[in-house]
GUVEXBA-838399 format. One record per residue (C-alpha): residue number from 1; residue in one letter; x, y, z negated. Coordinates in steps of 0.02 Angstrom, whole numbers. Example, Ala and Ser with C-alpha at 12.3 -4.5 7.8 and 13.67 -1.06 7.14 Angstrom:
<1, A, <615, -225, -390>>
<2, S, <684, -53, -357>>
% end
This chain:
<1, X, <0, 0, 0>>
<2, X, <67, 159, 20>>
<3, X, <-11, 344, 23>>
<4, X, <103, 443, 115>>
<5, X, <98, 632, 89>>
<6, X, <194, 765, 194>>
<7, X, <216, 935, 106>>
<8, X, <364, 1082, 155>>
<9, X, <500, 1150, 45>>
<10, X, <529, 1345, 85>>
<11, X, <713, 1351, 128>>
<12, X, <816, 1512, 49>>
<13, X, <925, 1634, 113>>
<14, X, <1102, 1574, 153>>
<15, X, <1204, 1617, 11>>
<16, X, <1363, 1546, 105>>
<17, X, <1524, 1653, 61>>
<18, X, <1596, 1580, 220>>
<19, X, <1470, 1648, 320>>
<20, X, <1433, 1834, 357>>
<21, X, <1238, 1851, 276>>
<22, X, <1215, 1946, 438>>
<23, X, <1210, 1781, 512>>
<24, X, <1070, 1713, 622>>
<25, X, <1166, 1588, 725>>
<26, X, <1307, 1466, 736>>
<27, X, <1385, 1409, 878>>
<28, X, <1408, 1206, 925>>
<29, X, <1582, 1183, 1004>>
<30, X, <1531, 1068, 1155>>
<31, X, <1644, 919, 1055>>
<32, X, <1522, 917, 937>>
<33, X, <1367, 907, 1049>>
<34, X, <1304, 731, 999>>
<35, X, <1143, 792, 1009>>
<36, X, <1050, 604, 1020>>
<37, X, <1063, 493, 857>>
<38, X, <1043, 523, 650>>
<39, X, <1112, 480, 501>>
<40, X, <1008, 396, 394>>
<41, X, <1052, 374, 199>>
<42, X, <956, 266, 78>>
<43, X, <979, 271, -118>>
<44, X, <872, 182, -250>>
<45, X, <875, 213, -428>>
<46, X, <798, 100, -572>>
<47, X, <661, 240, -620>>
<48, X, <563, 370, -566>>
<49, X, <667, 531, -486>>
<50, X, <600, 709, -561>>
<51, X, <500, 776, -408>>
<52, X, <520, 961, -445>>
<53, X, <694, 944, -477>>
<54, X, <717, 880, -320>>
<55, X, <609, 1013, -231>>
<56, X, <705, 1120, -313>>
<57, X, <853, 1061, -261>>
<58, X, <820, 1052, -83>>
<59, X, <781, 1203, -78>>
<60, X, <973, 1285, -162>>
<61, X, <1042, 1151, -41>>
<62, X, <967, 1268, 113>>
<63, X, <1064, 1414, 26>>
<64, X, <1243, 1317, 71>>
<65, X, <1194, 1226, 213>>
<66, X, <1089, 1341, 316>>
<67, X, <1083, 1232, 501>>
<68, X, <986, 1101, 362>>
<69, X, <820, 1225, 392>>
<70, X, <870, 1279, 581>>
<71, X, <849, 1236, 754>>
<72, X, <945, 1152, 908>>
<73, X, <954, 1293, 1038>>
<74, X, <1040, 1333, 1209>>
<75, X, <1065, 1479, 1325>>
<76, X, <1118, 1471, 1492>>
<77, X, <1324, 1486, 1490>>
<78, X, <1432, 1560, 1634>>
<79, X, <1570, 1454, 1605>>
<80, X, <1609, 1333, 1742>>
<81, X, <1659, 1197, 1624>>
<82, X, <1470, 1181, 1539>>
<83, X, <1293, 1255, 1615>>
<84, X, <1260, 1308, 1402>>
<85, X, <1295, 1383, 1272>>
<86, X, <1223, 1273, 1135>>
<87, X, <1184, 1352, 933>>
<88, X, <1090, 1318, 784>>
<89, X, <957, 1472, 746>>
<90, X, <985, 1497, 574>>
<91, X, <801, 1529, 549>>
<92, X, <771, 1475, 378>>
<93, X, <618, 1342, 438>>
<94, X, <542, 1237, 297>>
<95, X, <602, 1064, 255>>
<96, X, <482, 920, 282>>
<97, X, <479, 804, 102>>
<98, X, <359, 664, 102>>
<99, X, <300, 559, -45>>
<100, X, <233, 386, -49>>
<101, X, <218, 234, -156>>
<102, X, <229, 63, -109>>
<103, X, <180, -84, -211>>
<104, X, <292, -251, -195>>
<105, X, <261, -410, -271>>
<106, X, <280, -423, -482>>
<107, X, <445, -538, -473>>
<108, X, <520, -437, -327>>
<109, X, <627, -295, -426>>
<110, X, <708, -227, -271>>
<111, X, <634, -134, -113>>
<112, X, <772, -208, -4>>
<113, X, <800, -407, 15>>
<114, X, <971, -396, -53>>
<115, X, <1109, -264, -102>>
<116, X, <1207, -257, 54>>
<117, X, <1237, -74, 115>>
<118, X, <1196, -106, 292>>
<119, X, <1010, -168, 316>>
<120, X, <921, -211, 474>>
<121, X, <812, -94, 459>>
<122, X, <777, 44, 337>>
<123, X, <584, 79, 371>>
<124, X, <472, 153, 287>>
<125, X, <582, 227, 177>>
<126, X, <658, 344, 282>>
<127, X, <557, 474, 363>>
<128, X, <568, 536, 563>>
<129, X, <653, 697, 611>>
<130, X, <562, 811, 732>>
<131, X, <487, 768, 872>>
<132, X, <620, 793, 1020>>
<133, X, <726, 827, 891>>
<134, X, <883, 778, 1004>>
<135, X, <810, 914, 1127>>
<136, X, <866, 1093, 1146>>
<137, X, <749, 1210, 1111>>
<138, X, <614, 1083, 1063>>
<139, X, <590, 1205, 892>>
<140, X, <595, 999, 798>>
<141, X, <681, 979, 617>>
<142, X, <840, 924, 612>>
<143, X, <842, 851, 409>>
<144, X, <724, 774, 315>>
<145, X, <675, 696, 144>>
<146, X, <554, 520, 70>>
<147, X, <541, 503, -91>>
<148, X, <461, 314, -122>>
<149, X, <392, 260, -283>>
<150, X, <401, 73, -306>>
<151, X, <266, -13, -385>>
<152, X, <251, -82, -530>>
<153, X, <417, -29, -576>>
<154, X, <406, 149, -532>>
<155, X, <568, 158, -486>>
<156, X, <615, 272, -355>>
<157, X, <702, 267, -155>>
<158, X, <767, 426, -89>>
<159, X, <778, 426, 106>>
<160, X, <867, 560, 186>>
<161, X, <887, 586, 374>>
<162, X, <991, 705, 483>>
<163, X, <1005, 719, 662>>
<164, X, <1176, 685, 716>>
<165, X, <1192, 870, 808>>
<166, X, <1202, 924, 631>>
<167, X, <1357, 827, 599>>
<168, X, <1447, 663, 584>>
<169, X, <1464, 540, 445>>
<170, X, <1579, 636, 344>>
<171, X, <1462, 790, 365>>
<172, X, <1303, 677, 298>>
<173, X, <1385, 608, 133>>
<174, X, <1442, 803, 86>>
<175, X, <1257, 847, 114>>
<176, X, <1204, 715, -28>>
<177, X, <1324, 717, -127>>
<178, X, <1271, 909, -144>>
<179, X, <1114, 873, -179>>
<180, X, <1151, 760, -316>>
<181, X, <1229, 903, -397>>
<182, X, <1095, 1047, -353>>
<183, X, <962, 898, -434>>
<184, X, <1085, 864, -591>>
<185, X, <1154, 1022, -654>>
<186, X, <1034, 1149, -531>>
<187, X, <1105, 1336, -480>>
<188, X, <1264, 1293, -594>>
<189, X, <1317, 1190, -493>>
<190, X, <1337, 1323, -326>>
<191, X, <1459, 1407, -394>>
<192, X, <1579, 1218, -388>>
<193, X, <1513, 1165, -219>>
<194, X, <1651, 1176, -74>>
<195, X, <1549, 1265, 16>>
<196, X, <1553, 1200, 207>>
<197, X, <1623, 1302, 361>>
<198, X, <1537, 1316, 531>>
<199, X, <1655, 1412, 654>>
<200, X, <1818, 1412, 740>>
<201, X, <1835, 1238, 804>>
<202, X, <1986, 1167, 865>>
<203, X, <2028, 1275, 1035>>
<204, X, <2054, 1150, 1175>>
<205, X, <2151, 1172, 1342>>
<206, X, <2052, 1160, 1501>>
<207, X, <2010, 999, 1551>>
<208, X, <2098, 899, 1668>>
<209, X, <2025, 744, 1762>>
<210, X, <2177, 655, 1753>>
<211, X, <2151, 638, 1568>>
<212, X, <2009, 534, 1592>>
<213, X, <2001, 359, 1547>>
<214, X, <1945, 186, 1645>>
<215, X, <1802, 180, 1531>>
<216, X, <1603, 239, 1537>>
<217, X, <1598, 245, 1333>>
<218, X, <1588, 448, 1316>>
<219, X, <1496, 481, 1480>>
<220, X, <1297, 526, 1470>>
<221, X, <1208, 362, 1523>>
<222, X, <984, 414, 1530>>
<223, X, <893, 377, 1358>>
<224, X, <813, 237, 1442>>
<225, X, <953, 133, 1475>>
<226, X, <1030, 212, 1310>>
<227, X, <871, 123, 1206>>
<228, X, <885, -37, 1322>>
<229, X, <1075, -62, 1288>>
<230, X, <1020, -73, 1107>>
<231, X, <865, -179, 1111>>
<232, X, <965, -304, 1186>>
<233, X, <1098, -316, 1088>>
<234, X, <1013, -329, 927>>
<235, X, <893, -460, 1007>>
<236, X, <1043, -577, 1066>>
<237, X, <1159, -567, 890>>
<238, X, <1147, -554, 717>>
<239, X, <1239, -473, 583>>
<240, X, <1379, -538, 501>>
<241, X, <1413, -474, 318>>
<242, X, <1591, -536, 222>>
<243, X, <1631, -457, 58>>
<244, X, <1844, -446, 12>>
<245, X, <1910, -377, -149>>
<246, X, <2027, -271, -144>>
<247, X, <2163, -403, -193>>
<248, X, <2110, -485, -35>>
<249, X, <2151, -348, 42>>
<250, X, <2301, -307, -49>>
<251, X, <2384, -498, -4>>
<252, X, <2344, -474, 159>>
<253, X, <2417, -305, 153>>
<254, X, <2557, -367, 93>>
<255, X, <2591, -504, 240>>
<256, X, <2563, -396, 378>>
<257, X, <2664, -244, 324>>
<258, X, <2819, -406, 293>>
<259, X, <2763, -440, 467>>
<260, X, <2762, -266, 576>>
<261, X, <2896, -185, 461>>
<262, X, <2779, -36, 433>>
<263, X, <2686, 16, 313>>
<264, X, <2477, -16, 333>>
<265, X, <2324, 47, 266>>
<266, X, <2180, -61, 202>>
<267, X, <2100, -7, 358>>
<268, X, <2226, -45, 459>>
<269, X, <2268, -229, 404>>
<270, X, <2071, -259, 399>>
<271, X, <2061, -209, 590>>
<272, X, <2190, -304, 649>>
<273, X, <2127, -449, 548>>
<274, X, <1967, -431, 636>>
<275, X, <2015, -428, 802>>
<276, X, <2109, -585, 779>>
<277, X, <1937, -664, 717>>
<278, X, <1845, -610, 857>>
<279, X, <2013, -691, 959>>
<280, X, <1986, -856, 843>>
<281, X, <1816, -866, 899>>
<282, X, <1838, -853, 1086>>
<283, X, <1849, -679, 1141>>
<284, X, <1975, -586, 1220>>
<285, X, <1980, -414, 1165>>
<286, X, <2109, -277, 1274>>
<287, X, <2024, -115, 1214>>
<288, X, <1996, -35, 1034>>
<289, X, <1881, 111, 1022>>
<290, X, <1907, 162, 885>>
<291, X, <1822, 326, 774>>
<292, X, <1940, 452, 691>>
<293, X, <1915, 594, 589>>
<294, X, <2017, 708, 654>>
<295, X, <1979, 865, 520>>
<296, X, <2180, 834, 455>>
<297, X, <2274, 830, 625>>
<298, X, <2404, 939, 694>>
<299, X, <2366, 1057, 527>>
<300, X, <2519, 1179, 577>>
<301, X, <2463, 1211, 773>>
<302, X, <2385, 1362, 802>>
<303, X, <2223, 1265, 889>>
<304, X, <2191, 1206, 725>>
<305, X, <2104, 1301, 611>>
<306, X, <2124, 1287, 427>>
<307, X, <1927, 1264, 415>>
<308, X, <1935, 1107, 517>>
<309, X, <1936, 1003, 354>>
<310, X, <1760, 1107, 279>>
<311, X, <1678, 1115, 458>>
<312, X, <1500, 1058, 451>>
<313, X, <1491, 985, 627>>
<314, X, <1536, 830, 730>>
<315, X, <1750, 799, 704>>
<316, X, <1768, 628, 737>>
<317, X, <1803, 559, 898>>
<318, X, <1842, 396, 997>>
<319, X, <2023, 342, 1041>>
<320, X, <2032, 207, 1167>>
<321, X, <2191, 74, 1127>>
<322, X, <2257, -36, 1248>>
<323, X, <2312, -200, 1187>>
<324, X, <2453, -292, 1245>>
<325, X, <2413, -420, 1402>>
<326, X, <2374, -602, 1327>>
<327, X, <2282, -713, 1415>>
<328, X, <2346, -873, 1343>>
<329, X, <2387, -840, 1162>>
<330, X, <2300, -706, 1021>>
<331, X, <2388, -568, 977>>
<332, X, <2462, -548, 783>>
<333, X, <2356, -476, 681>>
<334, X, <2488, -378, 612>>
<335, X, <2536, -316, 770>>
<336, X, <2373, -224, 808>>
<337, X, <2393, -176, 634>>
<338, X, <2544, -80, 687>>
<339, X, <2457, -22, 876>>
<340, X, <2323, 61, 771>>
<341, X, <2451, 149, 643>>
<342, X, <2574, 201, 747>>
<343, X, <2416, 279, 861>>
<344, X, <2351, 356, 707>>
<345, X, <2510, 436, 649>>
<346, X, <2553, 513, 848>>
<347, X, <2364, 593, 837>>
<348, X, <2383, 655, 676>>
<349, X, <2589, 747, 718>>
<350, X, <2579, 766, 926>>
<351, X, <2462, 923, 964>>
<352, X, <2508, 858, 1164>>
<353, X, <2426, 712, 1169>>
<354, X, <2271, 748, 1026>>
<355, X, <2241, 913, 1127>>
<356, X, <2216, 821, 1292>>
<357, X, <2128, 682, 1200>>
<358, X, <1970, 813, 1127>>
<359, X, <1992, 918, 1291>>
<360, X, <1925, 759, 1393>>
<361, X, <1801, 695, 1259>>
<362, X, <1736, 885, 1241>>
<363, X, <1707, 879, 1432>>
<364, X, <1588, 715, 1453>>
<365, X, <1483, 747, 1277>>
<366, X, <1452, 922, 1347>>
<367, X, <1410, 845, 1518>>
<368, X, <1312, 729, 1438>>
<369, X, <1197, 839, 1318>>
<370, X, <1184, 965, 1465>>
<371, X, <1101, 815, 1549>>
<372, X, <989, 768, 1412>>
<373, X, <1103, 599, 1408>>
<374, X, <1174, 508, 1282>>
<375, X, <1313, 364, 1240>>
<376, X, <1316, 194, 1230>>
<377, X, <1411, 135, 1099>>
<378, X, <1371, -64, 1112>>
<379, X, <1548, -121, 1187>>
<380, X, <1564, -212, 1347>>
<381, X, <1634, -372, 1331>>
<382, X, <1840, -376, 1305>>
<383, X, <1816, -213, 1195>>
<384, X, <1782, -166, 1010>>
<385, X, <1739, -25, 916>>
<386, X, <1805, 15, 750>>
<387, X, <1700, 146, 633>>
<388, X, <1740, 122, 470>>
<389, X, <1710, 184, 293>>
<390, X, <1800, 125, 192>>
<391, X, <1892, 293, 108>>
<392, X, <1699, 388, 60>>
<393, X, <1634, 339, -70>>
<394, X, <1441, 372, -29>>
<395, X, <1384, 309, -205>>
<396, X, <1280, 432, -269>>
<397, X, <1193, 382, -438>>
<398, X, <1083, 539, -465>>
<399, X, <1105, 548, -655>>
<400, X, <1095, 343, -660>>
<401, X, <1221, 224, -714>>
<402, X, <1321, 186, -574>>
<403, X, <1266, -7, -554>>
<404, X, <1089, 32, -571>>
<405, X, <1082, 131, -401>>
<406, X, <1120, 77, -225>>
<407, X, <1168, 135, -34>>
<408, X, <1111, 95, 122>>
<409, X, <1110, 135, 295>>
<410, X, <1069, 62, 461>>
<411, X, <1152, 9, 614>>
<412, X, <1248, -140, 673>>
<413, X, <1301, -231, 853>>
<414, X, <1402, -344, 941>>
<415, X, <1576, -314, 921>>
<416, X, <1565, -159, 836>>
<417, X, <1661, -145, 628>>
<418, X, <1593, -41, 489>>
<419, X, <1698, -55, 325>>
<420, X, <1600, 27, 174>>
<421, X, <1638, 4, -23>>
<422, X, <1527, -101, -87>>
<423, X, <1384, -57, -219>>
<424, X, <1442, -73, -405>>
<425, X, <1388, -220, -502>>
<426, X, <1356, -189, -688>>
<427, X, <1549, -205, -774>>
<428, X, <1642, -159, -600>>
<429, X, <1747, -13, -534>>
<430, X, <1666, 61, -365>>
<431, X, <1765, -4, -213>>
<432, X, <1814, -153, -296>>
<433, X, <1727, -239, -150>>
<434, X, <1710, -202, 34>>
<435, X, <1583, -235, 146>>
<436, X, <1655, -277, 346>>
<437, X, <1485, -269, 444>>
<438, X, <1485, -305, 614>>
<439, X, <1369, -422, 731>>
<440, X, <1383, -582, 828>>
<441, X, <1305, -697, 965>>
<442, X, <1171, -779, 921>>
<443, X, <1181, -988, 912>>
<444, X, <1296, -1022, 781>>
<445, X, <1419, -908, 787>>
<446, X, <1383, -842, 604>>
<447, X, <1412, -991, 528>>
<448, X, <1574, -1002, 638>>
<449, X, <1642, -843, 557>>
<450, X, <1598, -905, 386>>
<451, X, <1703, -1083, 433>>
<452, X, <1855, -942, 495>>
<453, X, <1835, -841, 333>>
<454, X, <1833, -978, 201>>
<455, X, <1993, -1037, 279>>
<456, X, <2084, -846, 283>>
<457, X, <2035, -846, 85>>
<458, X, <2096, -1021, 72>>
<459, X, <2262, -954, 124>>
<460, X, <2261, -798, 53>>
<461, X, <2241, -875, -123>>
<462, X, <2405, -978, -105>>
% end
């Protein structure tokens, strides 16, 4: 049962020392035009939330993040490059927040079927953004809020959404993690919030077609196909979820940095361990596409602005790795281990090649939202694509013990890694656990990874 009710929470005047208060508009550097997608962000807590606190607190969240309560626009541009200029309206629009309550069988104490960050699906808790919301100039909301009351419990699910024009993952945890604080501790807590940047992007040469890559990842493909490409991914695999500890992690840490003679992240050694599963299983993988944040790279070049780290927008990007011919044999794990740090380390130091990089990315996602396009980011066979985690820590417990609240979000397919910390069981230290999400053929090939895992821990152990 559930008796959904939609009301609006006035938004207030941007109170955002990093912004002029003249302000009614802030430009989207075409980079960070991925105007199709959201973010969605789950939490549950073991009882009720305070409704007006949180009203409240939606509201002083509009005062620091003002494109929360504005609007996708574009003008026509007479650049050659892009046919727009593309902004948020800062015009202080209301915030949808809808309440419900759902009742769920007596011995069932939780809404979801287990703990697991990500979930198939996180419906109903979650409400829709605007209508055409990934649409310039459609006047649709860009954020909103659920709050679900669980019965008989009463305990409470917070669903918050934003539309991915707003920002990327890194953008969305800032957002709640604020308004954990604006709920908790009210307007004290403004005055302690980082407050989040919105101009002077990184300043990109012209682009240059001879920077493009053999691959149709970042070009605009039509919605349709966009939605199709999905659909039929998730109806021929399932997900795969395998939890390490962080000893795990650290042995096998250990091996490969013996190995490659370099020194590894967590991330690093999990990726390359992963590829060599998907290798174990039968695939061939040449390509990595894999997601960085690039808000700390080339932080003494002039093209780099010292805001990059604060900027509330989209500053992640793909970076496509070639791996090393091999038809016959799988490549050490350690040694793409080593492809994806030494990769890493050039982005982060060598303003000639990350320039070039973001100068031809910039180019097709402007194309693409100038098209009303979007990306496909279910990976051909022979490729992968590595998003992970595993350094935010989205556990937010809104005034709760720790253990007693949970994450979740949404989103897995074929050949594609998310790495998150795990949720906190009662006596345990958050990220003590990962969670490596990712998605398989369907017809066995789940319990084939388990068979492949349970033999890695074997190992590991001695």
């Amino acid at each position: 049962m559930s008796d959904l009710t939609a009301t609006l929470i006035p938004s207030l005047p941007h109170s955002n020392s990093t912004l002029p208060l003249s302000t009614t508009r802030v430009p989207i550097a075409p980079i960070s035009c991925w105007s199709t997608g959201q973010i969605p962000t789950v939490l549950t807590f073991p009882e009720e939330l305070d409704l007006e606190r949180l009203r409240s607190a939606i509201g002083l969240l509009t005062s620091v993040w003002p494109t929360l309560a504005g609007r996708f626009e574009r003008s026509p541009k007479k650049d050659e490059e892009w046919s727009y200029d593309y902004s948020f309206n800062l015009t202080t629009s209301s915030i949808p927040l809808s309440t419900q309550t759902i009742t769920i069988p007596s011995h069932q104490t939780f809404p979801f079927a287990n703990r697991q960050i990500i979930q198939p699906s996180v419906n109903p808790f979650v409400p829709p953004l605007g209508e055409g919301a990934h649409v310039a100039n459609s006047d649709a909301h860009l954020f909103a809020i659920r709050l679900t009351t669980i019965l008989p419990s009463r305990s409470s699910v917070l669903g918050i959404v934003i539309s991915h024009i707003i920002g990327d993952g890194h953008i969305a945890l800032q957002i709640v993690k604020h308004l954990e604080g604006l709920y908790l501790y009210g307007e004290a807590a403004l005055p302690i919030i980082t407050k989040p940047t919105f101009v002077d992007h990184v300043i990109l040469p012209p682009y240059d077609p001879a920077w493009d890559l053999p691959d149709d990842t970042l070009k605009g493909h039509d919605l349709a196909d966009v939605g199709k490409a999905y659909v039929d991914a998730a109806e021929n695999s399932e997900m795969v979820v395998i939890e390490l500890t962080r000893a795990e992690i650290a042995n096998l840490k250990a091996k490969y940095g013996r190995e490659s003679g370099v020194r590894l992240s967590d991330q690093d050694v999990l990726s390359g361990w992963w590829v060599g599963l998907l290798e174990r299983m039968g695939e061939k993988i040449n390509t990595m596409i894999y997601v960085y944040n690039y808000r700390h790279f080339c932080i003494s070049h002039p093209s780099f602005p010292s805001t990059l780290p604060t900027m509330a927008a989209n500053v992640a990007q793909m970076r496509f790795i070639s791996l090393p011919a091999h038809e016959t044999t799988s490549l050490l794990p350690s040694s793409t281990a080593k492809l994806i740090r030494e990769t890493i380390e050039k982005l982060r130091s060598d303003p000639d090649i990350t320039l070039p990089w973001l100068s031809n990315a910039a180019f097709h996602i402007g194309k693409a939202c100038d098209e009303g396009k979007g990306q496909i980011m279910v990976p051909k066979e022979g490729k992968v694509v590595i998003n992970s985690n595993i350094r935010m820590d989205w556990h937010t417990s809104f005034g709760f013990p720790p253990h007693q609240s949970t994450f979740h979000t949404t989103f897995s397919t074929i050949r594609f890694l998310r790495v998150f910390q795990a949720n906190p069981c009662e006596g345990e230290e958050r990220g003590e656990r990962v969670e490596v999400v990712f998605s398989v053929p369907k017809g066995g090939a789940n319990e084939a990874v388990e068979r492949l895992v349970d033999a890695d821990r074997r190992a590991w152990n001695v």
